[in-house]
N, C-alpha and C positions, 0 to 999 in steps of 0.2 A: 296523271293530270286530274286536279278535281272536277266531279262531277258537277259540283252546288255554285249558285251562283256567286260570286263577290257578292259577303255582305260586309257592308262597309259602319252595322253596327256594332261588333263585332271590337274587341278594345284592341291596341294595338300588338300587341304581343300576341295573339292571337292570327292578325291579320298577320302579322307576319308569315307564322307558322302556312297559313293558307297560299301567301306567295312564296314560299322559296318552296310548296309541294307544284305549285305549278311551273315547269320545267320553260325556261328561259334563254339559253344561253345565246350568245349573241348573232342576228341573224335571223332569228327564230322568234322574234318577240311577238308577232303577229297577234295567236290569240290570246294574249294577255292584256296586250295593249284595246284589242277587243271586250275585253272582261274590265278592264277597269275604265274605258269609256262609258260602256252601256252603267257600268254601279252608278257614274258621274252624274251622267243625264236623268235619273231619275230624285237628283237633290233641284230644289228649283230656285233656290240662292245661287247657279251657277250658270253662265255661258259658257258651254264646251264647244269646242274647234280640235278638228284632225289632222295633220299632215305627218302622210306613211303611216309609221307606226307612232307616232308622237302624238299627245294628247294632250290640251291644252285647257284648264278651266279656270274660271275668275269671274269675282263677284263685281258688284260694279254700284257700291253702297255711296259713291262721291265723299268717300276720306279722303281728308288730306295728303296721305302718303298710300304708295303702294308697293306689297314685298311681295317679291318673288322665291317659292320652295319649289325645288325642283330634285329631283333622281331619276337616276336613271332605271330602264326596266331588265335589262339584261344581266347577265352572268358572264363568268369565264365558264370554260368546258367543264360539266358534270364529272366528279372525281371518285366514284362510287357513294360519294354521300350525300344521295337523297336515297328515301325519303326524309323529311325534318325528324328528329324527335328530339321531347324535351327530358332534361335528363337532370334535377336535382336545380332547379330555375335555371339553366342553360338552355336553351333551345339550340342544336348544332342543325348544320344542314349548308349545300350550296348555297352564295347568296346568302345564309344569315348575316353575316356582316359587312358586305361589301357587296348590294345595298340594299338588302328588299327589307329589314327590318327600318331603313331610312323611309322608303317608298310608304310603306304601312306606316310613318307617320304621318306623311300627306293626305293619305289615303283618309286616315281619322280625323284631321281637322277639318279637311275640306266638310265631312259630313257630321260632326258636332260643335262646327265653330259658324252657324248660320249669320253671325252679325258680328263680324270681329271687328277691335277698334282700328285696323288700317284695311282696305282693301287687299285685298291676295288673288296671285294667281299662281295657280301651279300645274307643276310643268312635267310629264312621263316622258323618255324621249328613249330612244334605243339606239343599240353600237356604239355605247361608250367605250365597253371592254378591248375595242380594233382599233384600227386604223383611223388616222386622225379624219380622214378624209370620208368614213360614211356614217362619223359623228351624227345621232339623227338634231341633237340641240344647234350644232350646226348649219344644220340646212333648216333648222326653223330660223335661226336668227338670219340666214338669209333669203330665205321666200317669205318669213312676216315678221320682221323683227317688231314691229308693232305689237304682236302677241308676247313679246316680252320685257317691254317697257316699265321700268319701275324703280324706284327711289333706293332699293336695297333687296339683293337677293340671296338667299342660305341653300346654301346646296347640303344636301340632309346624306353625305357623303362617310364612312367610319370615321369619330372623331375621338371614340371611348370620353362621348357627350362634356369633350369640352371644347370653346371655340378655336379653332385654326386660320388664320392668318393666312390669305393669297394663296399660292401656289408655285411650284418652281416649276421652270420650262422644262422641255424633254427633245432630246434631239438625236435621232437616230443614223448612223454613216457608216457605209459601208469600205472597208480599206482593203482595196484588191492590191495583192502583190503576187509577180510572174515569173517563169521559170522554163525550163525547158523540157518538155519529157521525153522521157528516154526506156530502156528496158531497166526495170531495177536490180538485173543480175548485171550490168553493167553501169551502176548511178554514176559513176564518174563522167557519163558522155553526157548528162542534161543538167540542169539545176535546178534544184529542188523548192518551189513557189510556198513550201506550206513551212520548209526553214529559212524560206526570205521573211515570213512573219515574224520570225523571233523577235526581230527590234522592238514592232509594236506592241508584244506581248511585255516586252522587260520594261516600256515605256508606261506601259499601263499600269503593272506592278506597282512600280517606281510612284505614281503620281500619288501628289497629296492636293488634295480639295480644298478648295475655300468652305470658310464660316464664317462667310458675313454679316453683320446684325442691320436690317430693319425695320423700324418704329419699333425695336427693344425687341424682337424676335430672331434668331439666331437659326440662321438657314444653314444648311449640311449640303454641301454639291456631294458630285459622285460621276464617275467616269471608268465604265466597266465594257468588259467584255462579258457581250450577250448570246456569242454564236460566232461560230468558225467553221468553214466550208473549205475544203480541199480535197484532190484523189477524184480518180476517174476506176482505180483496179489495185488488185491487189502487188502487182509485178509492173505496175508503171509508174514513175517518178512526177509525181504532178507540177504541170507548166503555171496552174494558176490556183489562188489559195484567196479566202475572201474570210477577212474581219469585219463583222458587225460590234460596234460600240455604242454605247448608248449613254449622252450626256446629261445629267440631270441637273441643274444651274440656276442659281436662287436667282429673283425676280428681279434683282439690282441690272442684270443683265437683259439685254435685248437678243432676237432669234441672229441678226447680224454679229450680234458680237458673239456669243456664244458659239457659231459657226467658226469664225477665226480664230478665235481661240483654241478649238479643237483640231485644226489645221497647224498651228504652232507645238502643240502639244507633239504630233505626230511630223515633224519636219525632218527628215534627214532621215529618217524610217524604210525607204526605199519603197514609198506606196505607190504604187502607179496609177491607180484609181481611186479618185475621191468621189463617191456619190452619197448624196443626202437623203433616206429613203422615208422618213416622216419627220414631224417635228411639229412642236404646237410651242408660244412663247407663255411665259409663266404671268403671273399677276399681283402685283405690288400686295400690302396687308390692306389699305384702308382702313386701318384701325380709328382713326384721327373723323371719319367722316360722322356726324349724330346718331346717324339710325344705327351704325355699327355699334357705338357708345351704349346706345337703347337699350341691343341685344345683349351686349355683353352683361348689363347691368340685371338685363332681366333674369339672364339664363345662368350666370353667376360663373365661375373659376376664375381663373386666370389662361389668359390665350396663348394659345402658343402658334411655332411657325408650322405650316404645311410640307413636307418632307414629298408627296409625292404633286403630278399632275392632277387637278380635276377641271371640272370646268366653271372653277371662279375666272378662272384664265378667258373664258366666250362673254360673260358677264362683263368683266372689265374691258375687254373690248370697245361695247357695246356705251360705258360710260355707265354702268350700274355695279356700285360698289356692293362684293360680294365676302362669306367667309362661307366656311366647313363646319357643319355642326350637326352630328348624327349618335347612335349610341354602339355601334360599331365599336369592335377595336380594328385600326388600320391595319397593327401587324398581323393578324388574323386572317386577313384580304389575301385570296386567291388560294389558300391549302388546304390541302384534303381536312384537317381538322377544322375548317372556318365554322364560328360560333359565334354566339352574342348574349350577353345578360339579359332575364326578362327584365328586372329588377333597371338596368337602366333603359329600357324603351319604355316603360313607363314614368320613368323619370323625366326622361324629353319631351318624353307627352305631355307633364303635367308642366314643366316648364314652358315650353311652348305655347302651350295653350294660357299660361298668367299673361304671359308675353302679348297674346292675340286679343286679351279681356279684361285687363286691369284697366 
């Protein structure tokens, strides 16, 4: 863990390096979320607010519009690769790409963008990487959703810095199927719960996905098996056997339909338990809305769709049209090699910040 305090003068590539040495993974955010409150509070173009471990700042300049950059502060689990090191402009390390190199862009503008031409606030929040339910962006938007009100919001999420479009839903169920146990030097007296699975396993195989196009972006579903649970011993025939699948479902779809639809999927399967163990609903592009138009114009490529969940999906909610734009590469996110170009977090930086002052 570092010693020195967040300095948040520090360019971003830099601060990167400083967050992903400081260990995060989720659950644990505490003193980081402590370290980048206290760097906050001592800029005095800012009003900071706490709740838990989420940290909330925003200027309050009366522009006409107001954007909201938000990341999250945590990690997946520590894979033997920290500490960071940088290695021919690669900087590798937990977290380099999914998102602390996003988070250190926040981190930078809030403290050299003193007079941006829209108001901002931004937003640290922890347990993205878990369970939808102790989401900490979550529970802000519902004990203050007033702390994040605003015309348009970028979640600084891996985008390999270019914009992404909405998000697809995620929906997680569990398919128990049952059986009888017995002695397994005699299987023939029970029946076997973890070969009543087979359907849904050849069911799974079998499925092909929708690609459906919205406002010109071309979404990729997916429906996989995540986890299989069966067996009690080595010599006994298990009575019950439990499929985890996990649906991934472009944003055309609502959390109702996508349920049903997954229930169809798996009909005649022989499941006997259907339970639904997380799920969060996905969120259209807004491509079409101005301040979208703005971004993209400022920040330049060409956009594409969102392939996983973030939390453009709590934004849109909310009635605050969101997109993904970080210097991350997505498929980098969560493996032991996860890296990041210095080369483009500087690049977002510089973009962003035309974007904040032109």
């Amino acid at each position: 863990m570092p010693h020195s305090a967040l300095d948040l003068r520090q360019d971003a590539a830099r601060l990167t390096a400083w967050l992903v040495d400081f260990p995060s993974e989720s659950g644990t955010e505490k003193e980081l979320a402590d370290a980048v409150e206290a760097a906050l509070r001592e800029l005095p173009h800012l009003a900071v607010d706490r709740y838990g471990n989420n940290v909330v700042a925003r200027t309050d300049l009366g522009r006409a519009e107001r954007v909201v950059l938000a990341g999250h502060l945590d990690t997946v689990p520590i894979a033997d690769n920290l500490p960071s090191r940088l290695d021919d402009g690669v900087l590798w390390g937990c977290g380099t790409s999914d998102m602390k190199s996003g988070v250190a862009l926040q981190l930078h503008l809030a403290a050299t963008v003193p007079e941006p031409n829209r108001d901002l606030t931004f937003v640290f929040y922890d347990n993205e990487e878990v369970a939808a339910h102790l989401n900490g962006l979550g529970h802000v938007a519902e004990a203050h959703p007033e702390w994040l009100a605003g015309d348009f919001a970028v979640l600084l999420e891996p985008s390999y810095a270019e914009v992404e479009g909405g998000c697809q839903g995620t929906l997680r169920v569990e398919l128990r199927t049952g059986g009888v146990r017995a002695h397994s030097a005699r299987g023939w007296m029970g029946e076997n719960a973890i070969h009543a699975a087979g359907p849904v396993l050849e069911r799974l195989a079998a499925y092909e996905p929708r690609r459906p196009v919205i406002d010109g972006l071309e979404y990729h579903e997916g429906l996989n098996a995540v986890r299989i649970e069966g067996g009690v011993a080595g010599n006994v025939i298990p009575d019950v056997c439990r499929v985890t699948v996990n649906y991934r479902y472009a944003p055309d779809r609502g959390e109702q339909e996508a349920l049903e639809h997954v229930r169809e999927v798996f009909a005649g399967c022989g499941v006997e338990e259907f339970t639904v163990t997380d799920g969060s609903p996905g969120a259209l592009p807004g491509l079409s809305h101005p301040a979208a138009r703005a971004f993209i114009e400022a920040v330049g490529g060409e956009p594409r769709p969102k392939y996983g969940w973030t939390d453009v999906s709590r934004f849109s909610a909310l009635g605050v049209p969101a997109v993904n734009y970080g210097p991350g590469d997505p498929n980098l996110a969560h493996k032991r090699d996860e890296r990041v170009e210095v080369a483009l977090i500087l690049q977002c930086a510089e973009r962003l910040r035309g974007w904040l002052t032109a």
